[in-house]
C-alpha positions as MATLAB code, in Angstrom:
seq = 'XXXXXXXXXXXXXXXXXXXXXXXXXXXXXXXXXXXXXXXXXXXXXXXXXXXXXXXXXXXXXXXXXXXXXXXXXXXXXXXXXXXXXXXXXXXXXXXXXXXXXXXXXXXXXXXXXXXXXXXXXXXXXXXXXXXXXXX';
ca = [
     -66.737   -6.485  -13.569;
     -63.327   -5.310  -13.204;
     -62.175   -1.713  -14.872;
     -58.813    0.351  -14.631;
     -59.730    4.121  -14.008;
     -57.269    6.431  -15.439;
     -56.396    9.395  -13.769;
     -57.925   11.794  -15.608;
     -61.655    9.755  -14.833;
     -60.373    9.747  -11.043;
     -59.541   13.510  -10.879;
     -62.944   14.341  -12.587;
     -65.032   12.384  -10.412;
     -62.892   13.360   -6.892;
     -63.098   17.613   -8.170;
     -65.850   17.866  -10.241;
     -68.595   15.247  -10.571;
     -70.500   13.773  -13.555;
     -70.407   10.632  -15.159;
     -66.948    9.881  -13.191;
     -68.123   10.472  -10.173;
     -70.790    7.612  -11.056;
     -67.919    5.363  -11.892;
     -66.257    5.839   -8.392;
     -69.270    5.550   -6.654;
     -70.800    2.449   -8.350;
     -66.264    1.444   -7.329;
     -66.966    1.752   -3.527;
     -70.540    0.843   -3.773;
     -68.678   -2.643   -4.975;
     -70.948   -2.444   -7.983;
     -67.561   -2.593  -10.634;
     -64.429   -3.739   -9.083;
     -61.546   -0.652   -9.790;
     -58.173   -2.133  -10.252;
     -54.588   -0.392  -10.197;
     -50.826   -0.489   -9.681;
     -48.895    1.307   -7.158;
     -47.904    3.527  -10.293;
     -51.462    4.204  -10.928;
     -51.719    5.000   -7.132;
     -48.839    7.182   -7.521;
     -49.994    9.361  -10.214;
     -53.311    9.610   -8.500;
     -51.535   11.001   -5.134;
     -49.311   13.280   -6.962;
     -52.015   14.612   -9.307;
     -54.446   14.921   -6.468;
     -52.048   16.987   -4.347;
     -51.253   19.205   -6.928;
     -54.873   19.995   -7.396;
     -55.811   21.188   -4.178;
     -52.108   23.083   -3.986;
     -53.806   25.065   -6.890;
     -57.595   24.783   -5.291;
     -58.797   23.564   -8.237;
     -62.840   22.477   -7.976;
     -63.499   21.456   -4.933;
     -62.707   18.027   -3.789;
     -65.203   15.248   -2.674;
     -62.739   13.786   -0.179;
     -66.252   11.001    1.006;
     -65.230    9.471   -2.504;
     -61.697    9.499   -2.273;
     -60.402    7.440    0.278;
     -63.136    4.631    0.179;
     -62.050    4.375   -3.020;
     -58.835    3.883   -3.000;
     -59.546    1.753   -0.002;
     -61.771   -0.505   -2.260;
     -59.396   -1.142   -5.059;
     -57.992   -4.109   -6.060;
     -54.102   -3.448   -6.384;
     -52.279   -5.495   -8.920;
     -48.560   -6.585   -8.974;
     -47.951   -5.586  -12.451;
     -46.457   -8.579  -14.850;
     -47.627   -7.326  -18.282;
     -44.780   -4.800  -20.637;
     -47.110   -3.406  -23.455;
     -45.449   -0.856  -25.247;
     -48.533    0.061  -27.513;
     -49.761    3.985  -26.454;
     -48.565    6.636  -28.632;
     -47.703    8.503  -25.132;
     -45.400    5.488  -23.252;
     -46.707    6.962  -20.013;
     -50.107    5.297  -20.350;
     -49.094    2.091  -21.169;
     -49.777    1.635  -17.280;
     -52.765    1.428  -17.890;
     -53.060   -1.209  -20.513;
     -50.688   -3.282  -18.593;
     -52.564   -2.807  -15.645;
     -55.949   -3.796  -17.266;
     -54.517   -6.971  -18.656;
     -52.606   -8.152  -15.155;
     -56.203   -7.583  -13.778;
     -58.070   -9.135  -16.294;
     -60.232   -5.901  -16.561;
     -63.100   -5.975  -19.192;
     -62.807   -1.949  -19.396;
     -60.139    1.166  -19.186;
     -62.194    4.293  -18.727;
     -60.447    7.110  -19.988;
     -60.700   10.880  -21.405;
     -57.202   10.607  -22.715;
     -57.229   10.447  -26.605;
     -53.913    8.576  -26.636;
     -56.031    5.563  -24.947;
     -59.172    6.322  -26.356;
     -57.762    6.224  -29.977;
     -56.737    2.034  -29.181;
     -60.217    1.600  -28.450;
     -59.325   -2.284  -27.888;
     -56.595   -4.015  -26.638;
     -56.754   -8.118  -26.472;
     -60.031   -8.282  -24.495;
     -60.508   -4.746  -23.286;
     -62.646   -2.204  -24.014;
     -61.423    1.337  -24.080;
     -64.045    3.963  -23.521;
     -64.997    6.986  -22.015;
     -66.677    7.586  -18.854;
     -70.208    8.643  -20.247;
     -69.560    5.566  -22.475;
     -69.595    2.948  -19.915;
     -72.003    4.941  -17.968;
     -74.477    4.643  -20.564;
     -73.474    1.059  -20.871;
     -73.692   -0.306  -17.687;
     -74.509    2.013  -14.855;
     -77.972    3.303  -16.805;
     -80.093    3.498  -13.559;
     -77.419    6.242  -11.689;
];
């Protein structure tokens, strides 16, 4: 199953743990298949480094790299304009180029779309409770 993890569900599971951090282990466990763009790379990088520049939580760098190492990137196609904030339209696009079944996402200007075409926008305890039960 293939899933777009926005960066808010990445920076979660890499600082603080929880039902994100399930999602990026079950990711480089190969049990869901985490998909993204170099912009989703990007923003992961940039957010990540400003995190530890402020030492915020305290980051689980035995996630981070196999993760990103695991991903499948995408050459983005798609040009949905449908978020309320245009930044995470990135997302969406980045889902459909993949074919993902799932964005997983604390961001209410995703969450509030809740479906786009044939994917499923929920949170991380959400698909956590769907589909990664015995974590």
């Amino acid at each position: 199953m293939k899933i777009v993890i926005d960066t808010n569900v990445l920076i979660s599971g890499v600082f603080f743990g929880g039902f994100p951090r399930k999602i990026l282990r079950a990711s480089v466990e190969g049990r869901v298949k985490a998909c993204a763009n170099m912009e989703i790379l990007n923003e992961y990088q940039e957010i990540i480094r400003e995190m530890v520049r402020r030492k915020q939580g305290n980051i689980d760098v035995s996630i981070l790299n196999p993760l990103i190492r695991s991903m499948e990137i995408i050459e983005p196609a798609s040009q949905i304009e449908i978020c309320r904030d245009p930044d995470d339209d990135k997302f969406i696009n980045c889902a459909r180029d993949a074919q993902a079944m799932y964005i997983v996402s604390g961001d209410k200007d995703l969450l509030v779309i809740q479906q786009f075409e044939n994917i499923s926008i929920v949170t991380a305890k959400e698909f956590c409770e769907r589909y990664l039960k015995d974590d």
